[in-house]
C-alpha positions as CSV (number, residue, x, y, z in Angstrom):
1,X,49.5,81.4,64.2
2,X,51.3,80.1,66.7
3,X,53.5,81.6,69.7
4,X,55.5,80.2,72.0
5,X,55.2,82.4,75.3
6,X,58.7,82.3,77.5
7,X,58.4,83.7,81.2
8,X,61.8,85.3,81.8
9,X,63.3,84.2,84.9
10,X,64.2,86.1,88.1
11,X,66.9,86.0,90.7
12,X,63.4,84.5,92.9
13,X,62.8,82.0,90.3
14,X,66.5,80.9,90.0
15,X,66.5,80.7,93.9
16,X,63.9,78.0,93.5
17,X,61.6,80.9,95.4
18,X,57.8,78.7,94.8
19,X,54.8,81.2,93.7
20,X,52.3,82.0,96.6
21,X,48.9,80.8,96.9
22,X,47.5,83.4,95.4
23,X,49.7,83.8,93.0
24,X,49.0,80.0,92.2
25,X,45.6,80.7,92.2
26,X,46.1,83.7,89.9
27,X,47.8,81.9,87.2
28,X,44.9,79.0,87.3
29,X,42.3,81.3,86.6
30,X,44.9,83.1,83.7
31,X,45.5,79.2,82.3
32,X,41.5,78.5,82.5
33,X,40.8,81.8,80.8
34,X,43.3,80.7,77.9
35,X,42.2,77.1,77.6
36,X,38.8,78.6,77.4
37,X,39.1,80.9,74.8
38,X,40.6,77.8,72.8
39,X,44.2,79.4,72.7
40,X,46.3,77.7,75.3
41,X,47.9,74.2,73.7
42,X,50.8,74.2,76.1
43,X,52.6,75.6,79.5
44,X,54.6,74.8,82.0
45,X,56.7,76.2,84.6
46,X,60.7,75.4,84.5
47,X,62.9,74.3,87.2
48,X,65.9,76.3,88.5
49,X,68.8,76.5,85.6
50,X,70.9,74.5,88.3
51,X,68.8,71.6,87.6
52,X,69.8,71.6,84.0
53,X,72.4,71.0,81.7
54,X,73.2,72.6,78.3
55,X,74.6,70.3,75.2
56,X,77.0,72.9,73.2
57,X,78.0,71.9,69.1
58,X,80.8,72.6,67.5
59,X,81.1,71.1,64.9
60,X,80.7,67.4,65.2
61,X,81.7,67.7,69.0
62,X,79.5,67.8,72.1
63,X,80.2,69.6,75.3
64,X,77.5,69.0,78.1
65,X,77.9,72.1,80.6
66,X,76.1,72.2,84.0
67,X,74.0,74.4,85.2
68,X,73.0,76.7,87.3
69,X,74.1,79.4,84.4
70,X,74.6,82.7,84.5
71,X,72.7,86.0,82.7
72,X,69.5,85.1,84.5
73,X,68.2,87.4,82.6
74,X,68.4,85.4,79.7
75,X,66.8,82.4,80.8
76,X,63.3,80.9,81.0
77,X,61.1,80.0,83.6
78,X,58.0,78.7,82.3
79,X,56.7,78.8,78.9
80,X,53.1,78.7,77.3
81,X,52.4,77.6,73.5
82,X,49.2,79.9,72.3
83,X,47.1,78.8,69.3
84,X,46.3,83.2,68.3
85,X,45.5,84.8,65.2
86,X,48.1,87.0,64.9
87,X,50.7,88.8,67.3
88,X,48.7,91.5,68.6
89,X,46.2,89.3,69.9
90,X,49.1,87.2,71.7
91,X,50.2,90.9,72.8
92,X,46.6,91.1,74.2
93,X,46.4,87.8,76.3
94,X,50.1,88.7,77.5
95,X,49.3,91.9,79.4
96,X,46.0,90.6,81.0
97,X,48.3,87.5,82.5
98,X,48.9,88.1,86.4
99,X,52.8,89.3,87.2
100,X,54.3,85.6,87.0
101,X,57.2,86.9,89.7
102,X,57.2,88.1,92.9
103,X,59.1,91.2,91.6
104,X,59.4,93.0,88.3
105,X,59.0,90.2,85.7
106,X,59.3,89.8,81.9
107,X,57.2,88.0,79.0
108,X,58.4,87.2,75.2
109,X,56.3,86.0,72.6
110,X,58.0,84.7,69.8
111,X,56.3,83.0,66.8
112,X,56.9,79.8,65.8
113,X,57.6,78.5,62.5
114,X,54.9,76.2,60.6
115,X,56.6,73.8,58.3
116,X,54.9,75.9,55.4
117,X,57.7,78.4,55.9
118,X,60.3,75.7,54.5
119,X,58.6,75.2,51.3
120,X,58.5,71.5,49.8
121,X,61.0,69.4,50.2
122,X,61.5,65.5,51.4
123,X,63.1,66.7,54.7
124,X,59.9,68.9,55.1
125,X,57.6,66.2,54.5
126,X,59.8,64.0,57.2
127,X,58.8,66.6,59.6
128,X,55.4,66.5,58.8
129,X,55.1,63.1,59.6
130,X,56.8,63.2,62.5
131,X,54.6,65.6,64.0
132,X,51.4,63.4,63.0
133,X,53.2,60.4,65.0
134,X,53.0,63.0,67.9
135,X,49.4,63.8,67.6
136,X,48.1,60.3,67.7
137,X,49.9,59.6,71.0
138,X,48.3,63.0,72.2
């Protein structure tokens, strides 16, 4: 199964505050642990929500807001994609990672969905393919 991992962001990590050293150093030995162990496929860290922009549908119209945006609470940071064999053992890896913030800080694991979850269909199989393209230029 797979999970995507989403670092919560904090009023530090929306201040554009960078990690310390040892923090840095923490995390590196956290990723190594993961890649390891054969679960890590994917993480990075996020810049500040003022670098970005949100793309909001209604309908067929498009409004492109800028950020920074509000609730930090409700944004992400950084995010991991795990490789795990179910949730508990992503629960597992979660609490051995090092505090990702300065302060009190916030993981969630969500899962993610496997194309086996739609069923068959032609749209399916257009997803399929689309993530082989993706593989070979990995």
């Amino acid at each position: 199964m797979r999970v995507m991992v989403l670092v919560k962001a904090t009023e530090d990590s929306e201040a554009g505050t960078m990690p310390s050293n040892e923090l840095l150093e923490a995390m590196g030995k956290y990723n190594e642990e993961l890649v390891n162990a054969g679960v890590m496929l994917a993480g990075e860290g996020l810049k500040t929500s003022s670098n970005g922009k949100r793309v909001a549908f209604d309908g067929p119209n498009r409004t492109v807001i800028d950020g920074p945006f509000a609730a930090i609470n409700e944004l992400v940071a950084g995010f991991w994609l795990w490789q795990v064999k179910d949730m508990a053992e992503a629960v597992e890896w979660a609490k051995r990672c090092p505090n990702p913030m300065p302060g009190p800080s916030e993981l969630e694991i969500r899962p993610v969905f496997e194309l086996e979850d739609f069923g068959q269909s032609e749209a399916v199989e257009r997803h399929h393919k689309s993530g082989e393209k993706i593989a070979k230029k990995n």
